[in-house]
Backbone as CSV, one residue per row, in Angstrom:
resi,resn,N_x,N_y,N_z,CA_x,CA_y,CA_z,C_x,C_y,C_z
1,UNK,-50.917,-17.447,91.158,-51.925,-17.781,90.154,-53.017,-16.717,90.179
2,UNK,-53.249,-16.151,89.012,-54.841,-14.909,88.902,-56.062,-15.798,89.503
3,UNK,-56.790,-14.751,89.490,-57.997,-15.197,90.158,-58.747,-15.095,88.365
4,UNK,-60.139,-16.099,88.717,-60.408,-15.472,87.702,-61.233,-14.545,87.822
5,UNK,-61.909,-14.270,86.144,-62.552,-12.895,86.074,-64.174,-12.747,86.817
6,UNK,-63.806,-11.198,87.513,-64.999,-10.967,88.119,-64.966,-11.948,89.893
7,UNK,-64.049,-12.282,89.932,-63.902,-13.085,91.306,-64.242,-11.882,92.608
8,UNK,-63.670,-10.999,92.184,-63.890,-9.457,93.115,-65.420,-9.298,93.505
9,UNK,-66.251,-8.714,92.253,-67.394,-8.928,92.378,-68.563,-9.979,92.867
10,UNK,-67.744,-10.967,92.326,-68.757,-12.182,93.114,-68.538,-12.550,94.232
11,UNK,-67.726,-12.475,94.807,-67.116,-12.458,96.803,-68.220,-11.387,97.075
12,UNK,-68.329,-10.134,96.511,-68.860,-8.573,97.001,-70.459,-9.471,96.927
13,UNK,-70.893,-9.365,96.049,-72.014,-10.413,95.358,-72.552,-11.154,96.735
14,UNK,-71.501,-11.986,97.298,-71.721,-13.203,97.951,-72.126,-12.541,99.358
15,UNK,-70.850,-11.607,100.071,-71.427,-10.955,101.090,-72.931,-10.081,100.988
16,UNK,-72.811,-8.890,99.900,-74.286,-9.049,100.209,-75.491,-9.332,100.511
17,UNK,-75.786,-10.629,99.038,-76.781,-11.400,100.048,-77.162,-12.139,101.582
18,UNK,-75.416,-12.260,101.566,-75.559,-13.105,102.938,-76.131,-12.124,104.067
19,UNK,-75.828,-10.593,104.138,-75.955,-9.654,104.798,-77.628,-9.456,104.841
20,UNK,-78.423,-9.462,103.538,-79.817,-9.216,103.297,-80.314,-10.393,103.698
21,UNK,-79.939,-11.569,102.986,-80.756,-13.175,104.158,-80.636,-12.880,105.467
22,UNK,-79.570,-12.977,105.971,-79.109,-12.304,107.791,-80.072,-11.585,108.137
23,UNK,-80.655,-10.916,107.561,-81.127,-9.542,108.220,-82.676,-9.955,108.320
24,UNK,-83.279,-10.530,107.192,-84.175,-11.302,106.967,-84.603,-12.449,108.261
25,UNK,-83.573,-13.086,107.794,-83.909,-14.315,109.162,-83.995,-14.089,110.471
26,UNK,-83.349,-13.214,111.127,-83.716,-12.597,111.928,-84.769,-11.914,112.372
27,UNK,-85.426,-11.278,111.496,-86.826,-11.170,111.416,-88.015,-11.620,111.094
28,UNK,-87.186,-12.730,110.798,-88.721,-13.876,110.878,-88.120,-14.824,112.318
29,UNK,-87.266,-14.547,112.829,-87.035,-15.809,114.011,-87.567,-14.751,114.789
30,UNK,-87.518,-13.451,115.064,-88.075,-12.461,116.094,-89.282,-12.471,116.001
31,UNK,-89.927,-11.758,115.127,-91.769,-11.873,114.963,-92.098,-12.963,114.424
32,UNK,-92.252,-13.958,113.793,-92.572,-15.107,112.912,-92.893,-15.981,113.162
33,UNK,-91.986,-16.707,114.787,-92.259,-17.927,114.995,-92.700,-17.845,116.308
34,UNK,-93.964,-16.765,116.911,-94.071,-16.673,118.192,-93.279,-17.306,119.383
35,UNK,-92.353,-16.577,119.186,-91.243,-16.863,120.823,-91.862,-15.861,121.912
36,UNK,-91.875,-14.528,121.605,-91.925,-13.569,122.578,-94.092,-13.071,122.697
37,UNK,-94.607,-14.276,122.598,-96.171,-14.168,122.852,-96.753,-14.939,124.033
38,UNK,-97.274,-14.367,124.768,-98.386,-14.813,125.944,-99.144,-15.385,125.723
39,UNK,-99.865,-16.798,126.251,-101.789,-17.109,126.439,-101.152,-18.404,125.682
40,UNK,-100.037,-19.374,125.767,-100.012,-20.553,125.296,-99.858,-20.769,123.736
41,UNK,-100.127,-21.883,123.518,-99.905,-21.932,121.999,-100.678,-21.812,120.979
42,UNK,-101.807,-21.720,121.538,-103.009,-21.210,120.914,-102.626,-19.626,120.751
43,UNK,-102.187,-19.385,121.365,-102.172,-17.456,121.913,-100.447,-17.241,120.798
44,UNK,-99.795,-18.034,120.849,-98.791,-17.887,120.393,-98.726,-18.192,118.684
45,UNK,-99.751,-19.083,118.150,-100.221,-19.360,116.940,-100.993,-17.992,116.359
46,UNK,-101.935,-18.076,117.030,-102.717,-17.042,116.156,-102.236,-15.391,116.096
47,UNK,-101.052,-15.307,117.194,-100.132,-13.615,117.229,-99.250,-13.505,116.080
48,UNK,-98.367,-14.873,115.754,-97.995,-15.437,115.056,-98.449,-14.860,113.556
49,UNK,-99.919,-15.830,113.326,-100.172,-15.230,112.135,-100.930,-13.923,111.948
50,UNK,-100.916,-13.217,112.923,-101.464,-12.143,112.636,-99.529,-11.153,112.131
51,UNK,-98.847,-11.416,112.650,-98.077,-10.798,112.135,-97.411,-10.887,110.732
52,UNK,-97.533,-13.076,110.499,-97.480,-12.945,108.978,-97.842,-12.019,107.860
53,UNK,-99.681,-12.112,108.576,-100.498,-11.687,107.495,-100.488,-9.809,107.479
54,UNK,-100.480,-9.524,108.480,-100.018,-8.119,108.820,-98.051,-7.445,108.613
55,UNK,-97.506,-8.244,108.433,-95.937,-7.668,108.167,-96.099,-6.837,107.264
56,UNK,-95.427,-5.612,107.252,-95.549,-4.983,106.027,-93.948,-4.699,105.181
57,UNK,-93.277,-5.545,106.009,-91.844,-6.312,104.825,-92.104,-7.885,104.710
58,UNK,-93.354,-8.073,104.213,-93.667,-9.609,103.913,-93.328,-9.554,102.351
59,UNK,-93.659,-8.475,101.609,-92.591,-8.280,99.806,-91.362,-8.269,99.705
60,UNK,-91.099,-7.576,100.909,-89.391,-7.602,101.075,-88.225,-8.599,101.474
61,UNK,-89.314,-9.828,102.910,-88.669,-10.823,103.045,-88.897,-11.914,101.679
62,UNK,-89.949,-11.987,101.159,-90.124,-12.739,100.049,-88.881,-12.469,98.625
63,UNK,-88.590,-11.194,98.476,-87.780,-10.736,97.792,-86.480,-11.409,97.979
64,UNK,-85.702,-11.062,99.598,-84.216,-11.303,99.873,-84.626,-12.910,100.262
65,UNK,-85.158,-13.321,100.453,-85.130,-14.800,100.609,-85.392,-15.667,99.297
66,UNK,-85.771,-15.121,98.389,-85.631,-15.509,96.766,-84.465,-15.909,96.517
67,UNK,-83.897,-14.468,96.566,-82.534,-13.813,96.079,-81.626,-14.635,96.692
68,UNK,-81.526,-14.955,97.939,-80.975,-16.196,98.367,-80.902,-17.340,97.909
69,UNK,-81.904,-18.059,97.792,-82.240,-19.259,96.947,-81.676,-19.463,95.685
70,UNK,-82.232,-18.174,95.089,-81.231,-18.353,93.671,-79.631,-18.088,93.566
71,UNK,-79.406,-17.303,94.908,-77.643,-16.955,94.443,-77.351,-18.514,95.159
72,UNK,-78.169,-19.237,95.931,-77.276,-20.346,96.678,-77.238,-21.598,95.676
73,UNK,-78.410,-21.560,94.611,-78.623,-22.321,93.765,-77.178,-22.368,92.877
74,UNK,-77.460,-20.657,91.942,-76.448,-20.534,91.147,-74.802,-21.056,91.614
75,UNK,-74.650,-20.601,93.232,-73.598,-20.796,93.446,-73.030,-22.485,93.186
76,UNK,-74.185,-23.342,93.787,-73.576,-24.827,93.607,-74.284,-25.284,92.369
77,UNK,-74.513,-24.649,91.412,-74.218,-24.819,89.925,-72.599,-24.799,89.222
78,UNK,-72.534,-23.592,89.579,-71.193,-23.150,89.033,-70.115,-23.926,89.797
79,UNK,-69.898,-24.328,91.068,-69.041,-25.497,91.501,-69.148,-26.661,90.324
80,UNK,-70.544,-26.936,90.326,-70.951,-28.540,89.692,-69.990,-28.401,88.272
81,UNK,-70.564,-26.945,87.871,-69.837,-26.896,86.512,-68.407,-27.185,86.376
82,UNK,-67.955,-25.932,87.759,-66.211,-25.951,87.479,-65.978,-27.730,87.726
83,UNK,-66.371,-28.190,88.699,-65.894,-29.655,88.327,-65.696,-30.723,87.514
84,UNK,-67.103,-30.327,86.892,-67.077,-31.085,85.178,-66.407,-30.854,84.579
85,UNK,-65.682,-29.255,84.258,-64.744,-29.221,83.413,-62.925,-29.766,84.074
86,UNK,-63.286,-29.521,85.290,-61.906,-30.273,85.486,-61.550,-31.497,85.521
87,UNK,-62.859,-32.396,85.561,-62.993,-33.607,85.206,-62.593,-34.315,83.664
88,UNK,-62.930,-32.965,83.042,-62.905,-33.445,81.423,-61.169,-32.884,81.052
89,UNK,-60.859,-32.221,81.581,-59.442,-31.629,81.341,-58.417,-33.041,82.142
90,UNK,-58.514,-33.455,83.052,-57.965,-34.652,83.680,-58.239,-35.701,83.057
91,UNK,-59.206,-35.879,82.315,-59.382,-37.218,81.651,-58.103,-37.440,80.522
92,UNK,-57.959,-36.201,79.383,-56.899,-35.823,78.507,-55.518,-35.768,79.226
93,UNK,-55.338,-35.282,80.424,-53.988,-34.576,80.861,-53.147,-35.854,81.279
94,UNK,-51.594,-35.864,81.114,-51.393,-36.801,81.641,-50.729,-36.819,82.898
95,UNK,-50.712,-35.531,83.399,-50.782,-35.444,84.716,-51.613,-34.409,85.215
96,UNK,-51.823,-35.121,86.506,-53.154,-34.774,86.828,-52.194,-33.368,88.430
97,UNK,-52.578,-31.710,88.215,-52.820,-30.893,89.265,-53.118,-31.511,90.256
98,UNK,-52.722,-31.257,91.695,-53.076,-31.779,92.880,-53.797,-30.083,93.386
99,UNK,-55.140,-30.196,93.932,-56.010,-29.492,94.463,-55.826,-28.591,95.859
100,UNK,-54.963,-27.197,95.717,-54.624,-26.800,96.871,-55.610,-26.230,97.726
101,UNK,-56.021,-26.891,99.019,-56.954,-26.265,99.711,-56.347,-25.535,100.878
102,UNK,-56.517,-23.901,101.113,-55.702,-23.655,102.291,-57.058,-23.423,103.290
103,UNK,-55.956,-23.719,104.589,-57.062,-23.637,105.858,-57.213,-22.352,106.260
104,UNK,-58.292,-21.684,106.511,-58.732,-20.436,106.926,-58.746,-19.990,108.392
105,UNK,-57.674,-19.478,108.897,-57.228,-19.376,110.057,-58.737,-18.623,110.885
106,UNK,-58.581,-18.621,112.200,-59.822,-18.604,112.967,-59.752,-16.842,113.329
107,UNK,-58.901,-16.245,112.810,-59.027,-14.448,112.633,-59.327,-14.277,111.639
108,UNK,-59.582,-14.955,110.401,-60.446,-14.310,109.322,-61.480,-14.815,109.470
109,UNK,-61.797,-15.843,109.793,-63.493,-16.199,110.274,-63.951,-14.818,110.982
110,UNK,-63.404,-15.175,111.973,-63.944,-14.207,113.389,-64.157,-12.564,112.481
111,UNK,-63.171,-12.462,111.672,-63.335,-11.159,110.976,-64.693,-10.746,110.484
112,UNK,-64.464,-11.618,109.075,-65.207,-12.057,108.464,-66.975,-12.456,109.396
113,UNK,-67.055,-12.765,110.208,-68.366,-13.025,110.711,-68.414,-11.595,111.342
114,UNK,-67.750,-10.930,111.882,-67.978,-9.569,112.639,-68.548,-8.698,112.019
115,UNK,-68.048,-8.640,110.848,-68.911,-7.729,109.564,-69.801,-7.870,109.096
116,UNK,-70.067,-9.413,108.628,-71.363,-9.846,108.355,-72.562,-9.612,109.718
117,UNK,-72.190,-9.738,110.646,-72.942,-9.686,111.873,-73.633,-8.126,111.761
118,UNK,-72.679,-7.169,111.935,-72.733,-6.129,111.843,-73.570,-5.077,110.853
119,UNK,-73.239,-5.874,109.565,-74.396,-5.551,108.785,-75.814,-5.863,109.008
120,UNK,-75.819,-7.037,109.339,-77.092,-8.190,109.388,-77.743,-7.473,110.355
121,UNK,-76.771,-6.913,111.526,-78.072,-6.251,112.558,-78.559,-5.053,112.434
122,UNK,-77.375,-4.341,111.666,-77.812,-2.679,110.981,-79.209,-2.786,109.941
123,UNK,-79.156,-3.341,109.614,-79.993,-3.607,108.496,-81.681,-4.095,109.184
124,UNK,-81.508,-4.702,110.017,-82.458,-5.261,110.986,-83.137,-4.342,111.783
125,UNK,-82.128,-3.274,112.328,-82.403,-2.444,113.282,-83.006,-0.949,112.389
126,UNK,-82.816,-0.889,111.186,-83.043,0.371,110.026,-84.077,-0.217,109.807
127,UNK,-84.702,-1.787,109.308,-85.893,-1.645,108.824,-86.917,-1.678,109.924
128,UNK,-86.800,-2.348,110.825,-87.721,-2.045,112.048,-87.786,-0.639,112.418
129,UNK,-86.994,0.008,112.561,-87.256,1.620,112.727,-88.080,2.201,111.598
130,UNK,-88.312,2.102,110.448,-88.683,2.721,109.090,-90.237,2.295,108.996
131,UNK,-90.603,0.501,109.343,-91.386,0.186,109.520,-91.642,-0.829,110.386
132,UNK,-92.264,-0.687,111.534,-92.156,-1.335,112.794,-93.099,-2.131,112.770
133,UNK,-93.113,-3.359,113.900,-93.763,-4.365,113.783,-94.647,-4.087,114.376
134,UNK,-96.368,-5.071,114.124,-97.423,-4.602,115.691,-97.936,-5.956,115.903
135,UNK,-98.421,-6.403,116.876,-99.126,-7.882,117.390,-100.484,-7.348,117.481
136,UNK,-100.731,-8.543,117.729,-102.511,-8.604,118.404,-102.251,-8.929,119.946
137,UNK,-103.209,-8.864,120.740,-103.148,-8.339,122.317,-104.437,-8.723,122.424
138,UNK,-104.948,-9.274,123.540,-105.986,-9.629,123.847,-105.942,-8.972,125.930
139,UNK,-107.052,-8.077,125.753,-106.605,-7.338,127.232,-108.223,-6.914,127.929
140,UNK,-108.354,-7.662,128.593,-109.427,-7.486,129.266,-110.897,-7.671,128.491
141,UNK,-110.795,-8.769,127.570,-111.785,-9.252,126.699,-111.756,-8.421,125.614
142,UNK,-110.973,-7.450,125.342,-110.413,-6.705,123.936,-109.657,-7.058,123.330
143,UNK,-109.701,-6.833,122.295,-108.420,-6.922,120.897,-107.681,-5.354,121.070
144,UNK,-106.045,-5.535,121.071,-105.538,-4.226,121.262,-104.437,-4.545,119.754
145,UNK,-104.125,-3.744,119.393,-102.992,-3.967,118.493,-101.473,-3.137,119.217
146,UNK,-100.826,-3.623,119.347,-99.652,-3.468,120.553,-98.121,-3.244,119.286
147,UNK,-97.327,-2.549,120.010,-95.872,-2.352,119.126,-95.298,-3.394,119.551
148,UNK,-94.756,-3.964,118.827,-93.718,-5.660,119.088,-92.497,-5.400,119.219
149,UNK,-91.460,-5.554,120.030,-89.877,-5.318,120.075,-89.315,-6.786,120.114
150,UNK,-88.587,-6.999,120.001,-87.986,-8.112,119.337,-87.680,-9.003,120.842
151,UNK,-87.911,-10.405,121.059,-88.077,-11.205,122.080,-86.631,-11.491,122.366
152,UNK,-85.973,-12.020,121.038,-84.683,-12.543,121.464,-83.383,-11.252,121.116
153,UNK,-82.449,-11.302,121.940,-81.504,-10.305,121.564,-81.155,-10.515,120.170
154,UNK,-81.600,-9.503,118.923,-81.217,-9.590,117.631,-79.663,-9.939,118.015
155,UNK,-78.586,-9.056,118.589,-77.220,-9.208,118.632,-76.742,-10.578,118.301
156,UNK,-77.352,-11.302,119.208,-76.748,-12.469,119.193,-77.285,-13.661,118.433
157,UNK,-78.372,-13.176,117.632,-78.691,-14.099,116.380,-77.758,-13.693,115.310
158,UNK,-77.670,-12.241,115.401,-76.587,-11.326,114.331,-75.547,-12.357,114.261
159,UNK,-75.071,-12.727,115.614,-73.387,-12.760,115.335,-73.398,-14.547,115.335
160,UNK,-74.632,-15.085,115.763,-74.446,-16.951,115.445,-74.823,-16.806,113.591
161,UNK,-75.933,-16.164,113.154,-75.656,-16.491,111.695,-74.275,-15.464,110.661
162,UNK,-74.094,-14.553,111.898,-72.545,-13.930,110.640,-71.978,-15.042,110.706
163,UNK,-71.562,-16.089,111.812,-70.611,-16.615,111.885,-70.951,-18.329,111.023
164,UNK,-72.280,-18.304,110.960,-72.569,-19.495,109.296,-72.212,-19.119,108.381
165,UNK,-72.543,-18.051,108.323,-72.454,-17.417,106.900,-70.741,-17.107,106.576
166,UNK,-70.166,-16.728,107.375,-68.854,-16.762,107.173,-68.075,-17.836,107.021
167,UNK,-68.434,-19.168,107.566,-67.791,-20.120,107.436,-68.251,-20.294,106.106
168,UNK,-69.564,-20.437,106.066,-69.943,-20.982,104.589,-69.348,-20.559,103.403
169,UNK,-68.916,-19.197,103.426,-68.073,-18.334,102.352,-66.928,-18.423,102.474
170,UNK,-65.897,-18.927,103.646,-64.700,-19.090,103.317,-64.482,-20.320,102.909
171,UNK,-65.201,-21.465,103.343,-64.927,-22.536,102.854,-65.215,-22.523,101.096
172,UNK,-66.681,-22.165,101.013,-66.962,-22.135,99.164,-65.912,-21.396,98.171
173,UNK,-65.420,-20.561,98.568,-64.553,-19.484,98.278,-63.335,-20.109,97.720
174,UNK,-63.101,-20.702,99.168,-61.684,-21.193,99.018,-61.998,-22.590,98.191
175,UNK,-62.749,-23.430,97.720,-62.687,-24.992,97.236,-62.693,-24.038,95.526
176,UNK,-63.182,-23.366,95.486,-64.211,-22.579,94.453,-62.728,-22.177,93.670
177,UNK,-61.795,-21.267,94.390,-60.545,-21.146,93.796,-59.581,-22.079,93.319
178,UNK,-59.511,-22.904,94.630,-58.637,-23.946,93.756,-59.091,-24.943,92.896
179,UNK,-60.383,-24.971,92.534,-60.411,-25.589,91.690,-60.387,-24.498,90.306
180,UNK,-60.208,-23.334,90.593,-60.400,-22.576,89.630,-58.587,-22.138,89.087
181,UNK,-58.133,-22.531,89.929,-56.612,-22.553,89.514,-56.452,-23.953,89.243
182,UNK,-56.365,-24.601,89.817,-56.600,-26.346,88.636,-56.583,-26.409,86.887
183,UNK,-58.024,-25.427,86.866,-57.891,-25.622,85.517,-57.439,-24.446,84.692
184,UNK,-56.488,-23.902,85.408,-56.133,-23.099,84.572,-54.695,-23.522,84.415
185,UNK,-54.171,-24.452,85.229,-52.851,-24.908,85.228,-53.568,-25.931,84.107
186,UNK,-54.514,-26.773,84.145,-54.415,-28.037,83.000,-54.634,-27.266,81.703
187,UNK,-55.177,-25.725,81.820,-55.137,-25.124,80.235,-53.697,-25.091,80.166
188,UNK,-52.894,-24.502,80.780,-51.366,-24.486,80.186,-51.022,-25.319,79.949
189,UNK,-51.016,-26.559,80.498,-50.500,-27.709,80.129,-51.095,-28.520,78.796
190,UNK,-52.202,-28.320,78.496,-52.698,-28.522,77.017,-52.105,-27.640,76.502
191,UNK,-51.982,-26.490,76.585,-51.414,-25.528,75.600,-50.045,-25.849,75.202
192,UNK,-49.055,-26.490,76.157,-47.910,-26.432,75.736,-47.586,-27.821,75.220
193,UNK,-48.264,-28.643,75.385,-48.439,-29.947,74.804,-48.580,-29.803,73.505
194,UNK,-49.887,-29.113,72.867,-50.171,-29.106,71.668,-48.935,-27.887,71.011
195,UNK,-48.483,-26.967,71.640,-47.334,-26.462,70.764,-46.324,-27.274,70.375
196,UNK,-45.600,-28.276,71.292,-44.810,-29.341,71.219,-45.440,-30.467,69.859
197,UNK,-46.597,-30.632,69.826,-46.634,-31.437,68.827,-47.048,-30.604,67.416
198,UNK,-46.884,-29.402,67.376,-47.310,-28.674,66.569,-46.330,-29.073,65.529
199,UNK,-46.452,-29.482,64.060,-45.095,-29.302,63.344,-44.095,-28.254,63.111
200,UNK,-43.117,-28.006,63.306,-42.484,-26.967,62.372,-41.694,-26.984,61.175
201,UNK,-42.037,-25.412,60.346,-41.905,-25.461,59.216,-39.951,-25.894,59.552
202,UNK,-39.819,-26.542,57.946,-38.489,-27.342,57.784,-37.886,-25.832,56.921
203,UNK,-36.503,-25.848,57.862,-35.441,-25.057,57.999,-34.317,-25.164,57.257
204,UNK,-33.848,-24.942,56.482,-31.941,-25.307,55.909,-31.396,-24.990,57.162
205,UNK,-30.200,-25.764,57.376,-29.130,-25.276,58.099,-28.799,-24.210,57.548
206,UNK,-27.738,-22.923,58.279,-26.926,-22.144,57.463,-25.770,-22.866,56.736
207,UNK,-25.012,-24.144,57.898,-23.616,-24.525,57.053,-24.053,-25.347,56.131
208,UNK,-24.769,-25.736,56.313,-25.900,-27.240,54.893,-25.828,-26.054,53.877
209,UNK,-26.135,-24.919,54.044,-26.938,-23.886,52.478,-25.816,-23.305,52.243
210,UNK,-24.036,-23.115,52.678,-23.289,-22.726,52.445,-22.361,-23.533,51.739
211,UNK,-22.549,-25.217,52.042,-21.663,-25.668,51.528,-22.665,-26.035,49.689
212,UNK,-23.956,-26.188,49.801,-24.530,-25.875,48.663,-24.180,-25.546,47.759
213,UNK,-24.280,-23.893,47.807,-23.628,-22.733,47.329,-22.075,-22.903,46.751
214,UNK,-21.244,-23.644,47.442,-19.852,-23.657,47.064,-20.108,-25.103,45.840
215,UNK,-20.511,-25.754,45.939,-20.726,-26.853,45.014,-21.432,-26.451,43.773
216,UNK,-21.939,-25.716,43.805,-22.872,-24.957,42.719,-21.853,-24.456,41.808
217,UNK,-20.861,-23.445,42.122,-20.211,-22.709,41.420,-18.778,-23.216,41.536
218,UNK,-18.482,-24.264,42.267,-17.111,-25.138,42.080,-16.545,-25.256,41.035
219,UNK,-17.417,-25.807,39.784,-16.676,-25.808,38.371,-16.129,-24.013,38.026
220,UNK,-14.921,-24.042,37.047,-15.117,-22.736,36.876,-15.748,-22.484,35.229
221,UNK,-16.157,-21.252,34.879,-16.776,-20.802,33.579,-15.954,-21.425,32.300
222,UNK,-16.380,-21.610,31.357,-15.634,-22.523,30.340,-15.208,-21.005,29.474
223,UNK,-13.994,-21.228,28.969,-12.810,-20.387,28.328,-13.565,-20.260,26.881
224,UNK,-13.986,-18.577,27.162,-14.831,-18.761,25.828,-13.747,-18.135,24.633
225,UNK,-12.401,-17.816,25.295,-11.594,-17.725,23.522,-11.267,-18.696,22.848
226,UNK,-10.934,-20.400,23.676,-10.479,-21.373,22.802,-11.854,-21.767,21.736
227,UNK,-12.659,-21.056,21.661,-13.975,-21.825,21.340,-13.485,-21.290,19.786
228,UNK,-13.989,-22.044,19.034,-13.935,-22.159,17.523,-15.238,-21.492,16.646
229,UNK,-14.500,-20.401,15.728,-16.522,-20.067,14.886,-16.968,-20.935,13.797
């Protein structure tokens, strides 16, 4: 069964963002939610928001975390949709497609999350290099502004959200198709339904229009010398 159109692109589509959220979340679970700050929670609050208010990819996380929202939105739109219409195609059909779901063996996960991981931390590790993080520091009754390195091993946030994010896409992926082959089997099946009841134009037989023909000209021509002037 085809995929449908643009299915290529929107998988490509799908990893991306997941790769730019990834990369994102990670950098707000590293600087964001004071894990890696000294002096209690007072000390850990206010480092906290000094880095909010000081991030200088606070446009950028606002950006890919949009962009998220809306592709995760759009995405369980377009489910909602494909279902409605297969709902409305089953209501007409009089038999109803059975919904093939295949199971996604645990080497394309694992794949599949390795890459996503991989990106998620490249991406993490390029923008912190380009533009690096700084805290507030409090050191001997001074305010210091200090370089921040990341508290928790990015790696292994990398590879627990590749591996959400991968499940999340093989599963959507895969429900997403078969229902997208569903209705393309109940279009054929309307289609060939309505050809079947289509009328067709009425035909002569050949031997019906031959024996016609012989009845037509059966008599023979009347003898035009006995005829009288």
């Amino acid at each position: 069964m085809a995929l449908p159109r643009g299915a290529f692109s929107g998988r490509l589509l799908h990893r991306l963002v997941a790769i730019l959220a990834g990369a994102a979340l990670i950098h707000v679970v590293e600087f964001h939610l004071g894990l890696g700050y000294a002096g209690g929670l007072d000390g850990r609050l206010s480092a906290a928001t000094y880095a909010i208010q000081h991030c200088p990819l606070r446009p950028a996380l606002a950006a890919i975390l949009g962009l998220a929202g809306l592709s995760l939105g759009a995405a369980v739109w377009t489910m909602r949709l494909q279902l409605q219409r297969l709902a409305d195609l089953q209501g007409s059909a009089p038999k109803r497609p059975t919904l093939r779901f295949s199971r996604p063996s645990a080497e394309t996960i694992c794949r599949r999350a390795i890459l996503l991981a991989a990106g998620q931390y490249t991406i993490f590790r390029l923008a912190l290099q380009i533009m690096p993080m700084r805290y507030l520091m409090q050191m001997h009754g001074a305010q210091m502004v200090m370089a921040m390195s990341p508290p928790v091993p990015a790696a292994i946030l990398a590879l627990l959200l590749g591996l959400l994010a991968a499940l999340f896409l093989t599963v959507f992926e895969d429900r997403l198709q078969a229902v997208a082959e569903a209705i393309l089997r109940l279009r054929a099946l309307h289609a060939q339904i309505a050809s079947e009841r289509r009328p067709r134009p009425c035909s002569m037989r050949p031997a019906l229009a031959a024996q016609m023909g012989r009845a037509r000209f059966s008599r023979p021509p009347p003898d035009i010398s006995s005829a009288t002037v």
